[in-house]
N, C-alpha and C positions, 0 to 999 in steps of 0.2 A: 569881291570884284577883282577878275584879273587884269593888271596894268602890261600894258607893253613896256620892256624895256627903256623903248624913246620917251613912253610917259613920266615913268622911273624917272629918268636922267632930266627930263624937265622940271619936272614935280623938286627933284633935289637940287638942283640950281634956282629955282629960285627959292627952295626954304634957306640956303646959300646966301643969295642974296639977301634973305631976311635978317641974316646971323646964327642961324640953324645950322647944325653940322650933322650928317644922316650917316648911319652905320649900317649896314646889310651883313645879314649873315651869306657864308660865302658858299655855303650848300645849294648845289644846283637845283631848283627846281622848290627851295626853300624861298617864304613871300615875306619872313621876320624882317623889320628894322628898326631902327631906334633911333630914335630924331632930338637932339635937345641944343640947347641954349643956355647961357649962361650960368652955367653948371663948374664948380669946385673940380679941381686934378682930380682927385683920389674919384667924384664922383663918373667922372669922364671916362675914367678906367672901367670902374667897375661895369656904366652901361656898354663900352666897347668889348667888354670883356662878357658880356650877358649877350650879344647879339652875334658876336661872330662866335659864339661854342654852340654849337648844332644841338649838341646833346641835352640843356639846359633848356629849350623849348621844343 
């Protein structure tokens, strides 16, 4: 399913307001992201770090 942008940005404001924090990978035209929650530092990294590397998906 392709989202618009604006759905994007709705869609993550309110997982935002949920306590969700969403990461997109920064590849244009790439749909990857990674949405989590009360998640440990080290673990926080590593999905930030899994979403925004192009190459790793």
């Amino acid at each position: 399913m392709d989202q618009s942008p604006l759905r994007e940005r709705v869609s993550d404001a309110v997982a935002l307001l949920a306590g969700k924090r969403t990461i997109r990978c920064p590849d244009p035209g790439c749909r990857v992201s990674v949405r989590y929650r009360h998640v440990a530092p080290d673990e926080a990294k590593r999905l930030t770090d899994l979403a925004t590397d192009h190459t790793r998906h």
